[in-house]
N, CA, C and O atoms as CSV, one atom per row, in Angstrom:
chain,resi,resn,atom,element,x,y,z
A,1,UNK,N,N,189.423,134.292,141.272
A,1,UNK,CA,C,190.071,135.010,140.192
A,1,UNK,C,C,190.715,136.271,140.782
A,1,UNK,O,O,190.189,137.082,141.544
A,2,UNK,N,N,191.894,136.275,140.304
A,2,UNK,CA,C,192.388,138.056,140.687
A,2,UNK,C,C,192.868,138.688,139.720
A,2,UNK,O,O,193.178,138.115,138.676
A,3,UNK,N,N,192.983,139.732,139.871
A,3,UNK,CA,C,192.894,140.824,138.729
A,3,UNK,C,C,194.260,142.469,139.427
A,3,UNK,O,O,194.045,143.377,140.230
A,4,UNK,N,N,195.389,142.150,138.691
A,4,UNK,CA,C,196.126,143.739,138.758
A,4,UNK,C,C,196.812,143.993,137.972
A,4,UNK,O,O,197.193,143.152,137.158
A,5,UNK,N,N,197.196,145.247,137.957
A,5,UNK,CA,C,197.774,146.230,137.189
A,5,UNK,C,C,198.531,147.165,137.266
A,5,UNK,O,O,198.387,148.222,137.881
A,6,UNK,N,N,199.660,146.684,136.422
A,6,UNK,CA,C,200.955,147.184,136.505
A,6,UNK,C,C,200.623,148.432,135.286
A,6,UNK,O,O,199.854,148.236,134.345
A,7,UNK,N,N,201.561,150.062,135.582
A,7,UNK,CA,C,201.512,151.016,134.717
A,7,UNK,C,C,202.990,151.941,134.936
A,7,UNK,O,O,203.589,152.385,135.915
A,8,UNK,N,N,203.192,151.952,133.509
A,8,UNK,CA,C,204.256,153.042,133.655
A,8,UNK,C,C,204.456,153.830,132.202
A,8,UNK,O,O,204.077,153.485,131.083
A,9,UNK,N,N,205.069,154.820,132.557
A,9,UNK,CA,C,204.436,156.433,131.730
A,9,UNK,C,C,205.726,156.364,130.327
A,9,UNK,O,O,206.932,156.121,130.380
A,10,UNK,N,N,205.064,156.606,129.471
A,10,UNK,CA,C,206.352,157.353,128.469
A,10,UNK,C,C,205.400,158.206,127.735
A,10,UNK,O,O,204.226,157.937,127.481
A,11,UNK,N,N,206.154,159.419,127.385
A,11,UNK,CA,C,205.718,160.523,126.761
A,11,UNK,C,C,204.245,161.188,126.828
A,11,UNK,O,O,203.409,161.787,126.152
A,12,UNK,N,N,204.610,160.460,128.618
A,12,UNK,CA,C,203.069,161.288,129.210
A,12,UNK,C,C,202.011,160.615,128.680
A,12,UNK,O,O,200.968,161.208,128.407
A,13,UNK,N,N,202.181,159.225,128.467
A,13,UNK,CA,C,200.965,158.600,128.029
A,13,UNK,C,C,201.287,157.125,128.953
A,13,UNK,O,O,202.445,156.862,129.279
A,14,UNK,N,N,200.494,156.504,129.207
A,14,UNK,CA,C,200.591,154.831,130.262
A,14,UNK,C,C,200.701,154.079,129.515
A,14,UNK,O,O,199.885,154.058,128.594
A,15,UNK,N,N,201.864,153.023,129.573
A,15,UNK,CA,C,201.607,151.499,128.798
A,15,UNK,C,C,201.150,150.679,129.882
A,15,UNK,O,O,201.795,150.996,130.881
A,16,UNK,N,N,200.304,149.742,130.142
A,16,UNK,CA,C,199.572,149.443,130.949
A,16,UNK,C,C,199.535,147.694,130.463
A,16,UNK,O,O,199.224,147.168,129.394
A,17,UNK,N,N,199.932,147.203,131.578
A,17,UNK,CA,C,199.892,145.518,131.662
A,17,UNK,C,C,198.574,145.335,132.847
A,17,UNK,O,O,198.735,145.607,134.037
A,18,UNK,N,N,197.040,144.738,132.167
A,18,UNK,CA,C,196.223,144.261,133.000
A,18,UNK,C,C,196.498,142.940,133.003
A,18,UNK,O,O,196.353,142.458,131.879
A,19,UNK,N,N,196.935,141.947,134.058
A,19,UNK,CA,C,196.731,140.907,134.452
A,19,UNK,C,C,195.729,140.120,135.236
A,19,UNK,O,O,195.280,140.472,136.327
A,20,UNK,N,N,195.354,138.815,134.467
A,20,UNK,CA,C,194.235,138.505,135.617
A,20,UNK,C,C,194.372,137.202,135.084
A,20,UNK,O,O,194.428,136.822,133.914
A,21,UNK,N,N,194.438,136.275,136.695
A,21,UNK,CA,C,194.469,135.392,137.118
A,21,UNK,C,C,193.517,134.381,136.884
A,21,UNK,O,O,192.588,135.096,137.258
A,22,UNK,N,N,192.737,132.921,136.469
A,22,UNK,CA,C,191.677,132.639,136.408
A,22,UNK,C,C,192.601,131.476,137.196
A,22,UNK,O,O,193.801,131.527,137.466
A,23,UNK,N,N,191.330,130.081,137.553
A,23,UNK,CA,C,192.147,128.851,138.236
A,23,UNK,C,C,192.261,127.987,136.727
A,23,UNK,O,O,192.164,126.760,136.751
A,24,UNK,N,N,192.418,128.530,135.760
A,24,UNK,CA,C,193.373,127.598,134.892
A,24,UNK,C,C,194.459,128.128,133.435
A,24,UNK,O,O,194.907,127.562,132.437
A,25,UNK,N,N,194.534,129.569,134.047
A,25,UNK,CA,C,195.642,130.350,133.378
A,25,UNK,C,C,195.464,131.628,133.700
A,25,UNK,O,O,194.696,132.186,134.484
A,26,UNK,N,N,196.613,132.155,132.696
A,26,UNK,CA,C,196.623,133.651,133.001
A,26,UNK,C,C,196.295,134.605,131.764
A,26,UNK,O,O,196.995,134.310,130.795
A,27,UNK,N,N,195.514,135.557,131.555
A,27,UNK,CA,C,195.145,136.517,130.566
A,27,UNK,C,C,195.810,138.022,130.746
A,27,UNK,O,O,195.725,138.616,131.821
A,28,UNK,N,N,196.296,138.429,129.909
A,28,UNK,CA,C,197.665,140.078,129.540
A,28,UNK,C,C,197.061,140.262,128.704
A,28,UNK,O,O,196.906,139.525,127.730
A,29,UNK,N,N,196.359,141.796,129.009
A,29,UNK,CA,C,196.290,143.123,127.868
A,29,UNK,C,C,197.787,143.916,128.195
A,29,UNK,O,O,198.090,144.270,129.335
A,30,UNK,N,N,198.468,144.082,127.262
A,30,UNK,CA,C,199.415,145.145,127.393
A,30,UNK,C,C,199.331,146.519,126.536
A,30,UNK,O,O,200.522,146.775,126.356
A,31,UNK,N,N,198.836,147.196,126.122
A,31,UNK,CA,C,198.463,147.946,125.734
A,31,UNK,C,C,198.363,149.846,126.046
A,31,UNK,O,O,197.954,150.212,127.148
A,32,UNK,N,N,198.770,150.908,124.981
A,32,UNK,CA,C,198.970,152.038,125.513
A,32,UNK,C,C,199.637,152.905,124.592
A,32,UNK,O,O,199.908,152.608,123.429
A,33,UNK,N,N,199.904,154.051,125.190
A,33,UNK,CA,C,200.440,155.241,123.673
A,33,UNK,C,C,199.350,155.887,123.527
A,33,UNK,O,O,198.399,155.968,124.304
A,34,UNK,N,N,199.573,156.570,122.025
A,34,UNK,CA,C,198.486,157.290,121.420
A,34,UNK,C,C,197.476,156.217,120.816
A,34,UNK,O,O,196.680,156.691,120.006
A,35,UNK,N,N,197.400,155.232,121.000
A,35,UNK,CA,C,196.922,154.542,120.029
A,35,UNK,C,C,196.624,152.992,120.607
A,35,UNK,O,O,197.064,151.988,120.046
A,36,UNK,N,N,195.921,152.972,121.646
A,36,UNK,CA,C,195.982,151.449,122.315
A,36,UNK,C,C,195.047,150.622,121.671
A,36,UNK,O,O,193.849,150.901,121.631
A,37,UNK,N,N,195.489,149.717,121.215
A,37,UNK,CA,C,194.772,148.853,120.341
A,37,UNK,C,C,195.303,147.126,120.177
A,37,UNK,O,O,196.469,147.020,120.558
A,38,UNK,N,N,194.822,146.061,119.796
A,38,UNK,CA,C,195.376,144.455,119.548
A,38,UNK,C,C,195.930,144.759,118.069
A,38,UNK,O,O,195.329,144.886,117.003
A,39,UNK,N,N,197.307,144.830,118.398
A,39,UNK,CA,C,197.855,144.122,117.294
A,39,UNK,C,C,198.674,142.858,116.997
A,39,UNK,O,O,199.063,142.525,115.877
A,40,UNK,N,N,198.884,142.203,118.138
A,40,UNK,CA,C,198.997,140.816,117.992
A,40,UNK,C,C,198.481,140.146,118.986
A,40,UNK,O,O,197.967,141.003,119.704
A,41,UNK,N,N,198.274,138.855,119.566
A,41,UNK,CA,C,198.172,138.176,120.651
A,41,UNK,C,C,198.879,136.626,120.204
A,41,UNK,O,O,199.120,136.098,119.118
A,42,UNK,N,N,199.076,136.198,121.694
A,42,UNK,CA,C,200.452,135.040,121.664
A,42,UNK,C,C,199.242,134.354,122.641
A,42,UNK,O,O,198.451,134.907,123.405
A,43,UNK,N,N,199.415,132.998,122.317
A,43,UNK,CA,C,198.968,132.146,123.312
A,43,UNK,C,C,199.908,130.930,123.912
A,43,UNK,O,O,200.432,130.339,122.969
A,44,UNK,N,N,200.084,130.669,124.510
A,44,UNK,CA,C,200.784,129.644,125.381
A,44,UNK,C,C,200.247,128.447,125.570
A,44,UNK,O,O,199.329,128.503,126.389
A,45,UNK,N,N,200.469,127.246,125.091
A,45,UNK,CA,C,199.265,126.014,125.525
A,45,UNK,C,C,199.448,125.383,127.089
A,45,UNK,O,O,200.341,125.675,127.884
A,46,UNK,N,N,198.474,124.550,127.262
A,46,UNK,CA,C,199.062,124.004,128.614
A,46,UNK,C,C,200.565,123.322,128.582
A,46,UNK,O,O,201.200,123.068,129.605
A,47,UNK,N,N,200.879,123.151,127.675
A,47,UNK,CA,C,202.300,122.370,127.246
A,47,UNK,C,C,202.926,123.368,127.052
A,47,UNK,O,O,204.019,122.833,126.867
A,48,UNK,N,N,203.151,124.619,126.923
A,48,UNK,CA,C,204.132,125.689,126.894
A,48,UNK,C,C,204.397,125.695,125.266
A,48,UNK,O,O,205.574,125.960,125.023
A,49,UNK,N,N,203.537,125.452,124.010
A,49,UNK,CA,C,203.571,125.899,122.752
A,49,UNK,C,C,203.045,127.072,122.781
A,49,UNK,O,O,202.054,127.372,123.445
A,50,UNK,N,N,203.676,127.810,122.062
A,50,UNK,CA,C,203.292,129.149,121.951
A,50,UNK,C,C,203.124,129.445,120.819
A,50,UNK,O,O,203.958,128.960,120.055
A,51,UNK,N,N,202.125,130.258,120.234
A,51,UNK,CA,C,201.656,130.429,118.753
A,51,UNK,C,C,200.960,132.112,118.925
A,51,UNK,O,O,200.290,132.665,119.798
A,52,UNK,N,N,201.470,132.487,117.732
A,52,UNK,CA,C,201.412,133.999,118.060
A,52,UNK,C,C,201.080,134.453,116.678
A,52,UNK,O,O,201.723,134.232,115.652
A,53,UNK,N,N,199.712,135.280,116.851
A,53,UNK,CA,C,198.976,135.742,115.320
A,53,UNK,C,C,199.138,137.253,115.665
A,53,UNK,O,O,198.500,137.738,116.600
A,54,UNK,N,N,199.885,137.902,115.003
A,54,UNK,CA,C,200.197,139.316,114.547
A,54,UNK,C,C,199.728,139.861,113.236
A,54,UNK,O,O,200.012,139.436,112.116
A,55,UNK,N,N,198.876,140.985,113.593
A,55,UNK,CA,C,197.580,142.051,112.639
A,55,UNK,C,C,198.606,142.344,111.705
A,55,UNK,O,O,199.773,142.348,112.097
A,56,UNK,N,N,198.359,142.564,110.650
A,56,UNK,CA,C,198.617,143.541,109.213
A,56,UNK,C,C,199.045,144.739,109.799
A,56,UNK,O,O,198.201,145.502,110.268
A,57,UNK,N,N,200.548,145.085,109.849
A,57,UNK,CA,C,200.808,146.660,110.133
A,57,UNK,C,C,201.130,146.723,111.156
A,57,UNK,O,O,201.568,147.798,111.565
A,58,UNK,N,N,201.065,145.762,111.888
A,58,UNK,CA,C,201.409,145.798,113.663
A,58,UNK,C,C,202.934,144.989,114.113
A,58,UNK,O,O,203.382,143.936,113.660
A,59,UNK,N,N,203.226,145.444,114.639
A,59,UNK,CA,C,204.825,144.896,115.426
A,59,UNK,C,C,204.950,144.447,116.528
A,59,UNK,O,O,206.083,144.255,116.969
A,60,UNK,N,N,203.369,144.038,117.582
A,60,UNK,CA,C,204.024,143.785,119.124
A,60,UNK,C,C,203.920,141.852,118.846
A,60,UNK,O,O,203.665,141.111,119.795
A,61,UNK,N,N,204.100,141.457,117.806
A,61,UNK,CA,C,204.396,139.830,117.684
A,61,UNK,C,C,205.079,139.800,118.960
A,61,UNK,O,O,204.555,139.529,120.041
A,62,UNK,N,N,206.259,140.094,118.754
A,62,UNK,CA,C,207.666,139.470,119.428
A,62,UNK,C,C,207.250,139.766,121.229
A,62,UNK,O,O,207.322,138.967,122.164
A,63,UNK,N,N,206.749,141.421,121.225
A,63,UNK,CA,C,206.216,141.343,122.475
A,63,UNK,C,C,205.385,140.573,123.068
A,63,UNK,O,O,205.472,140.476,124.292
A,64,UNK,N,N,204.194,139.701,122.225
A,64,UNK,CA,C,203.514,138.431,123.213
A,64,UNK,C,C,204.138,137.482,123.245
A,64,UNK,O,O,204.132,136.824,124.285
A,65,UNK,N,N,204.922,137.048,122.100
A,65,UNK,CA,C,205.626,135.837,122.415
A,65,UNK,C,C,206.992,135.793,123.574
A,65,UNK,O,O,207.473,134.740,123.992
A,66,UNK,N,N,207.266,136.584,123.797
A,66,UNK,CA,C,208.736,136.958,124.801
A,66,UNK,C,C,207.320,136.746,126.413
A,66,UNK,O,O,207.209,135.900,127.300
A,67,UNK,N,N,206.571,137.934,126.076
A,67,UNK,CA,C,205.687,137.584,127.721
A,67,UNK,C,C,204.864,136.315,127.919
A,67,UNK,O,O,204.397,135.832,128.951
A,68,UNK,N,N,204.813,135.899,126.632
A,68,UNK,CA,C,204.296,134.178,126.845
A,68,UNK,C,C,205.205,133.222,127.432
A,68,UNK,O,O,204.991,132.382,128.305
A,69,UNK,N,N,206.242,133.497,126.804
A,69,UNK,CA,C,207.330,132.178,127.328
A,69,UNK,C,C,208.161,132.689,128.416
A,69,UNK,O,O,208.966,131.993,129.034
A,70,UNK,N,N,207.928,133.984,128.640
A,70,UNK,CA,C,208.758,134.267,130.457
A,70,UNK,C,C,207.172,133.924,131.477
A,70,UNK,O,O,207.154,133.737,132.693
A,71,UNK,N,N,206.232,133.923,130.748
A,71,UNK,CA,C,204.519,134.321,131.906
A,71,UNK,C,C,204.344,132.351,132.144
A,71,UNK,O,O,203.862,131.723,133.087
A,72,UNK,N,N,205.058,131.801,130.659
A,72,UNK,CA,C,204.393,130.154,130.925
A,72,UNK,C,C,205.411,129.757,131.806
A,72,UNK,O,O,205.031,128.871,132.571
A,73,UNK,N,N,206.869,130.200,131.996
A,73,UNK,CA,C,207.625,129.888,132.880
A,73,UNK,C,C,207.517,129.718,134.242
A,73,UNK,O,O,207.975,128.780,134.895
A,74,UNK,N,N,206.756,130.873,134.732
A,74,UNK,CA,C,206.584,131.601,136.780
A,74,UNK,C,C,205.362,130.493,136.525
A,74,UNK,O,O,205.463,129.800,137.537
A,75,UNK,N,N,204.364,129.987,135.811
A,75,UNK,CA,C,203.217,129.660,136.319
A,75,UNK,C,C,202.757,128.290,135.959
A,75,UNK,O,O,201.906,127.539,136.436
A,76,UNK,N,N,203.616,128.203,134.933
A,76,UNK,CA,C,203.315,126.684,133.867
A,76,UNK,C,C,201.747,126.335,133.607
A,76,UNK,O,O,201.168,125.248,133.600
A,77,UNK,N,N,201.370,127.393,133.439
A,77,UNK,CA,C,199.851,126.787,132.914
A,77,UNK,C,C,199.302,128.023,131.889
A,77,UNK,O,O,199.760,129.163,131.814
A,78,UNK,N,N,198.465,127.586,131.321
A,78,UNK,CA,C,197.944,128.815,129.633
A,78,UNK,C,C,198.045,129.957,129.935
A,78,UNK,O,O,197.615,130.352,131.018
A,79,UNK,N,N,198.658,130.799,129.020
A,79,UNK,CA,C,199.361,132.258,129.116
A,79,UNK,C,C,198.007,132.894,128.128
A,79,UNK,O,O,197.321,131.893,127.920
A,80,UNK,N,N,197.547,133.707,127.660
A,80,UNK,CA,C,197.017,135.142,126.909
A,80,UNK,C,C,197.593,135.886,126.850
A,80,UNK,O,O,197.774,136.444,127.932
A,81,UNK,N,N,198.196,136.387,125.854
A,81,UNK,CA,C,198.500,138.156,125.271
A,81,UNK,C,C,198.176,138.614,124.323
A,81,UNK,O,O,198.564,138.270,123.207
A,82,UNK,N,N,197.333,139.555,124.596
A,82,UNK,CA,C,196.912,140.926,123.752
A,82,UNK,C,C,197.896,141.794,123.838
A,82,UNK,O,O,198.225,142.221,124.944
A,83,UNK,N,N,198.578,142.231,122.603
A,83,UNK,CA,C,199.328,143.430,122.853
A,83,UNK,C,C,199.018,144.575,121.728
A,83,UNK,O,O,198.783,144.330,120.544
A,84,UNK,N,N,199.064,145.863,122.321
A,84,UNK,CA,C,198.599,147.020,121.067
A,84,UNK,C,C,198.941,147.987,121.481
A,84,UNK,O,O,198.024,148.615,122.009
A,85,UNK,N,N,200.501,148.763,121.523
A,85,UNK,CA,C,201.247,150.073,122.010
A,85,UNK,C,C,201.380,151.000,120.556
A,85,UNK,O,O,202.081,150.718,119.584
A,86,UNK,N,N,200.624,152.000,120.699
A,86,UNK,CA,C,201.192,152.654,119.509
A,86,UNK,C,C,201.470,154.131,119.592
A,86,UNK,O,O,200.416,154.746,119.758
A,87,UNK,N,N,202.598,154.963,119.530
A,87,UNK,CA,C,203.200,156.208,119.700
A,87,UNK,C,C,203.273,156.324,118.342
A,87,UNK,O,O,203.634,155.553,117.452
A,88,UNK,N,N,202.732,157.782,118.368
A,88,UNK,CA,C,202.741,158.925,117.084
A,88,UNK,C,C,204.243,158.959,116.602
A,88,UNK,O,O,205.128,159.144,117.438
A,89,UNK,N,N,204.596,158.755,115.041
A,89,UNK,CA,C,205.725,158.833,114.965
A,89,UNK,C,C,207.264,158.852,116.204
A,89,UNK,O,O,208.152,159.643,116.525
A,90,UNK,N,N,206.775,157.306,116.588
A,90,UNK,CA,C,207.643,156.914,117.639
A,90,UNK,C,C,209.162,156.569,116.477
A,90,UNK,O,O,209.061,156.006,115.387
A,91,UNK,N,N,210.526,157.106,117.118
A,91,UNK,CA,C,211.611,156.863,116.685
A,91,UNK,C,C,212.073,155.380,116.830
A,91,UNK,O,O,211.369,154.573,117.437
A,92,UNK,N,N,213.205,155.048,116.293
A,92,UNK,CA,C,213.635,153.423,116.783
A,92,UNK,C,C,213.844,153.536,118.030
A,92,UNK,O,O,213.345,152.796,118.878
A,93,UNK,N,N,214.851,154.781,118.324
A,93,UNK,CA,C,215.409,154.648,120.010
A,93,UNK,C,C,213.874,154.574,120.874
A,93,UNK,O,O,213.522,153.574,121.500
A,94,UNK,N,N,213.264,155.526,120.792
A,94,UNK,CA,C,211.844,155.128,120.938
A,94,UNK,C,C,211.463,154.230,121.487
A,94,UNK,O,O,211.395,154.068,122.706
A,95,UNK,N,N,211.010,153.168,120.226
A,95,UNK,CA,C,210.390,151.719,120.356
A,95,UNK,C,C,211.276,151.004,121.168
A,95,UNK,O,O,210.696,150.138,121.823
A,96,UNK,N,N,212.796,151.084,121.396
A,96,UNK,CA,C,213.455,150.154,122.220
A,96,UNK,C,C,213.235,150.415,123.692
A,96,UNK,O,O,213.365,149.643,124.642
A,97,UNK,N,N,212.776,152.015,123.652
A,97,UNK,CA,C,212.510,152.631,125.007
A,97,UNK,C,C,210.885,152.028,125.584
A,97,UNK,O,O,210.667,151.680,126.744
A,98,UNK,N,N,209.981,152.018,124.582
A,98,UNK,CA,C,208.931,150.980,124.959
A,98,UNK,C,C,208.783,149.331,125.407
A,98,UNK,O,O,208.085,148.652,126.160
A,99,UNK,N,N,209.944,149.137,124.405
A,99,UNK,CA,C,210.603,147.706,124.498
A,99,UNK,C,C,210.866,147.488,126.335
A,99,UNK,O,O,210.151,146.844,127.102
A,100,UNK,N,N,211.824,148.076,126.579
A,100,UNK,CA,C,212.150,148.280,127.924
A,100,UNK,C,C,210.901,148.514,128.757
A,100,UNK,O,O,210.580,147.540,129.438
A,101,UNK,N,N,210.361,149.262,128.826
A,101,UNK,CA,C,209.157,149.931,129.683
A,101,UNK,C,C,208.554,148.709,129.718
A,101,UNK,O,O,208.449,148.347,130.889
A,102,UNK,N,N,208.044,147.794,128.828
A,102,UNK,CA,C,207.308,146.516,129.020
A,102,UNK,C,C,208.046,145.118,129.583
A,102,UNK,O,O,207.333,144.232,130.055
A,103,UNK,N,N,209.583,144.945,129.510
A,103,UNK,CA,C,210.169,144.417,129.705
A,103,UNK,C,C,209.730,144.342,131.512
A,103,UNK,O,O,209.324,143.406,132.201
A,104,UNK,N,N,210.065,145.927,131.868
A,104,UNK,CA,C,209.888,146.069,132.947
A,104,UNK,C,C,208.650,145.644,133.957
A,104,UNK,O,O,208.552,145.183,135.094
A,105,UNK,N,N,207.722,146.080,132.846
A,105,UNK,CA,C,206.297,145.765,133.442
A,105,UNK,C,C,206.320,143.947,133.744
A,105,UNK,O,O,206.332,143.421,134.857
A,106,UNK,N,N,206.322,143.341,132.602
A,106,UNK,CA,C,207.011,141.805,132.987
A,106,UNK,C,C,207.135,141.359,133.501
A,106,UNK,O,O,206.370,140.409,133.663
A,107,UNK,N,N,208.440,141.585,134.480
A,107,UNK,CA,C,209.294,141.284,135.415
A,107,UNK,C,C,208.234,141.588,136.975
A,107,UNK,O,O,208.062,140.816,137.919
A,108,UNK,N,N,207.561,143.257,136.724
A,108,UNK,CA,C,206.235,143.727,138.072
A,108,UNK,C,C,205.341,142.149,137.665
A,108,UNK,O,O,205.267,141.218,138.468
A,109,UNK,N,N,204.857,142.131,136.570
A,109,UNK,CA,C,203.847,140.930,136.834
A,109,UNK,C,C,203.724,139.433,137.282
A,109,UNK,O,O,202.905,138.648,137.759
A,110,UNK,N,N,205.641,139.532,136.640
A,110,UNK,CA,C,206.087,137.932,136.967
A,110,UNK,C,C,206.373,138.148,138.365
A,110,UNK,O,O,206.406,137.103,139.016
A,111,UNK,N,N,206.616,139.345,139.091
A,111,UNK,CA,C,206.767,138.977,140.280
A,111,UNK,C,C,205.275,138.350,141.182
A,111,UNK,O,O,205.103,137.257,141.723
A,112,UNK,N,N,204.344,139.560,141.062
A,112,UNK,CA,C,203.316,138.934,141.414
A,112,UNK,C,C,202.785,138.112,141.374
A,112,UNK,O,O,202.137,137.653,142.314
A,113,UNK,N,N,202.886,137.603,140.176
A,113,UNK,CA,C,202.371,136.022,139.620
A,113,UNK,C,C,202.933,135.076,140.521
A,113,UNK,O,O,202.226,134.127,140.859
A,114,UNK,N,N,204.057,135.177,140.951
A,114,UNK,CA,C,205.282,133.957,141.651
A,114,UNK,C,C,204.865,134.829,143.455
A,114,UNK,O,O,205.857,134.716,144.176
A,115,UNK,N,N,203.794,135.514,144.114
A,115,UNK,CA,C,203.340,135.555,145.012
A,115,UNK,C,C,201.981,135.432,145.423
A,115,UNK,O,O,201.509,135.636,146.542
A,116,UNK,N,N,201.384,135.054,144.319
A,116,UNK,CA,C,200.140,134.811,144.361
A,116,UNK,C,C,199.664,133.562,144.932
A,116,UNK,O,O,198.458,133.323,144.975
């Protein structure tokens, strides 16, 4: 099993992608802000269905399902995401700026994933 972690800062607080490896998928906390907590998680099947249950009040749906179907892509086998980013009266420009920041993180994990 391996286990890392990608981090990067907005408003002086970490959004933080823990990844970890098992030998028959992969498990993502993404999580961070004032307020790190699950408000949705996406799962990926071994067949690349993805089904995604998002909390009452919470918005990172779209964020597990986007890192499910780029994470089932690099690895083709069962994806996990937990996601729970929450900034204190975060603006829209804001949230697109988090949007990005995780986008980014993504791309750090999918790389690793595709060197592992």
């Amino acid at each position: 099993m391996k286990h890392f972690t990608h981090e990067q800062m907005f408003r002086g607080k970490p959004i933080t992608a823990e990844i970890t490896v098992t030998d028959c998928g992969v498990q993502v906390g993404l999580y961070g802000g004032d307020k790190p907590h699950i408000g949705a998680v996406g799962v990926a099947d071994p067949a690349g269905k993805i089904t995604v249950t998002q909390f009452e009040g919470h918005k990172e749906g779209g964020l597990c399902q986007h890192w499910c179907e780029e994470l089932f892509k690099a690895v083709n086998c069962p994806v996990v995401v937990s996601a729970g980013i929450h900034y204190d009266n975060a603006s829209k420009k804001e949230i697109l700026q988090v949007v990005e920041i995780s986008n980014v993180l993504l791309e750090m994990g999918t790389s690793k994933l595709q060197s592992v």
